[in-house]
C-alpha positions in Angstrom: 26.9 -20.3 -0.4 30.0 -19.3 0.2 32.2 -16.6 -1.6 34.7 -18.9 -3.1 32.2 -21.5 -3.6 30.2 -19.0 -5.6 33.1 -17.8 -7.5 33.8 -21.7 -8.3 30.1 -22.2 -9.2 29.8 -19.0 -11.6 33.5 -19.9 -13.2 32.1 -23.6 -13.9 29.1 -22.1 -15.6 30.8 -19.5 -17.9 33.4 -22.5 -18.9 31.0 -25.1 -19.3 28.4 -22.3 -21.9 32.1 -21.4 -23.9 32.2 -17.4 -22.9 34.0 -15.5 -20.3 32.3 -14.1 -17.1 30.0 -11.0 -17.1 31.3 -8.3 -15.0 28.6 -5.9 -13.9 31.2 -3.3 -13.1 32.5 -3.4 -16.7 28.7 -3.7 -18.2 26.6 -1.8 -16.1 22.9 -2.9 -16.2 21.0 -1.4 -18.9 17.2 -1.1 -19.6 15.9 -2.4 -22.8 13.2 0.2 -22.7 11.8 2.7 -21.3 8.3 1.3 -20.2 9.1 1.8 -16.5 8.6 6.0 -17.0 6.9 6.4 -20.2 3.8 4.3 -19.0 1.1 6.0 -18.8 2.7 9.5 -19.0 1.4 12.7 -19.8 -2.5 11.3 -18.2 -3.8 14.2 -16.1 -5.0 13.6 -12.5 -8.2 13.2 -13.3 -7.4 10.5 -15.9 -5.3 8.6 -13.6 -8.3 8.7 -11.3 -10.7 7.1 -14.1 -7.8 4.5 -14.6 -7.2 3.9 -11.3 -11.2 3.2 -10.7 -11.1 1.1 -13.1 -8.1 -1.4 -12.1 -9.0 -1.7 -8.7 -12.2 -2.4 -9.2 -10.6 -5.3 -11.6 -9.0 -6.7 -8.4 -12.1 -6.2 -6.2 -11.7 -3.3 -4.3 -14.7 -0.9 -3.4 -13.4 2.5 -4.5 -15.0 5.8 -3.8 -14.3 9.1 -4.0 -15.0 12.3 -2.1 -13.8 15.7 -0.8 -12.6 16.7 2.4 -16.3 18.0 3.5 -17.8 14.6 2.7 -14.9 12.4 4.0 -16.1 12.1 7.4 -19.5 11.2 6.2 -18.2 8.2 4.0 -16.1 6.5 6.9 -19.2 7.0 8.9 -21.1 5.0 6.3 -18.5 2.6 5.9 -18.6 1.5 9.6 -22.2 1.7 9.6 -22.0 -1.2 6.9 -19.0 -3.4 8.0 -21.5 -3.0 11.8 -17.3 -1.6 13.1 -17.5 -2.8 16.5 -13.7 -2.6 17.4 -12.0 -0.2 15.2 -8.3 0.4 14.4 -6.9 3.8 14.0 -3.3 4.9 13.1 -1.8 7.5 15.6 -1.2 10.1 12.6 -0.6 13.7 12.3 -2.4 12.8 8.9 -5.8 13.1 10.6 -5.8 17.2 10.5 -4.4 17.1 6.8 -8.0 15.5 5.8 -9.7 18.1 8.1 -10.6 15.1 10.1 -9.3 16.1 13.7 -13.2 16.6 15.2 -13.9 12.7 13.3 -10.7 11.6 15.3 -11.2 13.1 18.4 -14.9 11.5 18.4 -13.8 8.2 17.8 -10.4 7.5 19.0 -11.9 7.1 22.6 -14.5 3.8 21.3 -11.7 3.2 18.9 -8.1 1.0 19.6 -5.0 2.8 18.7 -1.7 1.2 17.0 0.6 3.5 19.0 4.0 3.8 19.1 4.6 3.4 22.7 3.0 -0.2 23.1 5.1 -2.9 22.3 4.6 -5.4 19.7 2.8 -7.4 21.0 0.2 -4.9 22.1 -0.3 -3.7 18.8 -0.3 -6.6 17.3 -3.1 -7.8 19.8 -5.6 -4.8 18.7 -4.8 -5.5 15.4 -6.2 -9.2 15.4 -9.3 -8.0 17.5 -10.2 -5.2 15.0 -12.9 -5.9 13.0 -12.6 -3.0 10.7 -9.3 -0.6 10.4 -9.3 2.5 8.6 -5.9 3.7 7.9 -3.7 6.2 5.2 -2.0 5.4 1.7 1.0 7.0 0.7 0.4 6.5 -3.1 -2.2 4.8 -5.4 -1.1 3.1 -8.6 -3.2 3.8 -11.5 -1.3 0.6 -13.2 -2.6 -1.9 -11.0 -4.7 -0.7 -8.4 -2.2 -0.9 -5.9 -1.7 1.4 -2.8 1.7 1.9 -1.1 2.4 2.0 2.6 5.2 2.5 4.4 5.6 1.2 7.9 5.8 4.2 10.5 5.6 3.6 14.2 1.8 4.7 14.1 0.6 2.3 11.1 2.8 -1.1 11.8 2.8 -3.2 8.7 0.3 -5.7 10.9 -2.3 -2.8 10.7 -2.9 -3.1 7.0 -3.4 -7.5 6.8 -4.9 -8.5 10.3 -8.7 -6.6 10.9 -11.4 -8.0 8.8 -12.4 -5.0 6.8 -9.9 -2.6 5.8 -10.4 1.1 4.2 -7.1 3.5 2.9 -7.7 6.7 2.8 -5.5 8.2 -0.4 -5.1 11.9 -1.9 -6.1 12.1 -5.5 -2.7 14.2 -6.2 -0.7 10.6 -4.5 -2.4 8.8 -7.4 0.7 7.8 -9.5 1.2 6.1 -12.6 3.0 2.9 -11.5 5.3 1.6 -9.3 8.1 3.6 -10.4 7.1 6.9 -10.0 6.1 5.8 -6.5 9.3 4.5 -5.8 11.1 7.6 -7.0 9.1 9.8 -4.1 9.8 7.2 -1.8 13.9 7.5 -2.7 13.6 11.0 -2.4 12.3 10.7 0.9 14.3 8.6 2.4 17.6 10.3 1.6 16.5 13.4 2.8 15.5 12.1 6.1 11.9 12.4 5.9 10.9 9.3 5.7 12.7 6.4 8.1 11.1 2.9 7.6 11.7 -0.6 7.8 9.6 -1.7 4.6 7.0 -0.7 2.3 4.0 -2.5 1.7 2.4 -3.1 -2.0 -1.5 -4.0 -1.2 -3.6 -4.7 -3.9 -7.3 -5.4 -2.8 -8.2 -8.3 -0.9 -6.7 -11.6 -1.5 -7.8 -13.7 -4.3 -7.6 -17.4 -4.5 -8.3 -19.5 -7.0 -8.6 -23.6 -6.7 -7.9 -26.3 -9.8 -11.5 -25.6 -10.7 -11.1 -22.0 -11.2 -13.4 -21.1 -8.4 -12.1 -17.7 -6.9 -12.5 -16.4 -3.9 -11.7 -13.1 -2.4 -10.5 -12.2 0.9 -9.0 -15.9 2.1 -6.0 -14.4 3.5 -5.4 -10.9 5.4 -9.0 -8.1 5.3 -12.3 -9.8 3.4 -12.4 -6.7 2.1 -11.2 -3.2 0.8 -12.2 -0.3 0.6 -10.2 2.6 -1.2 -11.3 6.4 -0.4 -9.8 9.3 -3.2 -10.0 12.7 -1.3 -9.8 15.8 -3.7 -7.4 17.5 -2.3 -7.1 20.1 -5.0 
């Protein structure tokens, strides 16, 4: 729609309901509350954990938690389980801040790389082949069970939806209380430079369909499954 045609269009409303046109300059928008920061503020860390457990477990999600020392041993495990026979990594200076450099080195020859030299395609390729990616969260909402991700040259937005099983790795300090506050760091970020992306992805668990009988099932579209890991990184 044109300009003018929208101008016509929004004139022949406000005639039509008897009152003149709303001008956001001249009535800025205004919240009618103040749910979008007051939710679920003033809950410690740790009780944004236990909220977060319990929310994503709502929307199927297999959610652990461990320290740095035991992080190696519970992607170990979950490779073991999913039987991982073409992994996905991210190409991530994140990898050290987990103490997982030796894990990385180990694997990353066995494992397929989304790196930022291939081109689309490419990456996009090893993404359909992997059968289990394991990959980094910027934030964890305790709301909904929700992780954040934004798209970086070394985790494309196709890393997160195509391999079959999926696990996010996510500091317990990250753990936010809703989308708001994760949107706030995300602002910050972006304006000072340190963060340059082309969109953010809101994941929450697998899939879950539901037909006219009210028979759900989980994982129809994107990972069959996911698995969210909360370091302590306190």
């Amino acid at each position: 729609m044109g300009k003018a045609n929208r101008e016509a269009f929004l004139n022949h409303l406000a005639k039509k309901s008897g009152r003149p046109r709303h001008q956001l300059k001249d009535h800025p928008f205004k919240p009618i509350n103040d749910l979008p920061h007051t939710t679920l503020a003033g809950h410690s860390q740790d009780e944004l954990l236990d909220i977060a457990e319990k929310n994503s477990s709502a929307v199927h999600v297999d959610f652990r938690t461990t320290d740095k020392a035991g992080l190696a041993d519970v992607l170990n495990r979950f490779l073991d389980a999913k039987n991982a026979q073409h992994l996905l990594l991210p190409t991530s200076d994140k990898w050290s801040n987990f103490d997982l450099a030796n894990w990385f080195n180990d694997h990353q020859s066995k494992a397929m790389l989304w790196e930022p030299g291939a081109t689309r395609a490419e990456n996009l390729d090893r993404a359909e082949q992997a059968d289990a990616a394991i990959g980094f969260a910027d934030y964890l909402l305790a709301e909904s069970g929700t992780i954040t991700v934004a798209t970086t040259p070394g985790q494309g937005r196709a890393f997160n939806f195509l391999p079959q099983h999926y696990l996010s790795i996510i500091p317990k300090s990250h753990i936010v209380p809703r989308s708001t506050q994760a949107m706030d760091h995300y602002d910050a970020d972006i304006k000072s430079g340190k963060l340059k992306t082309s969109n953010i992805n809101f994941i929450t668990g697998p899939s879950n369909s539901g037909d006219i009988e009210m028979v759900l099932v989980v994982g129809v579209h994107g990972p069959l499954d996911m698995t969210y890991v909360v370091v302590n990184d306190l």
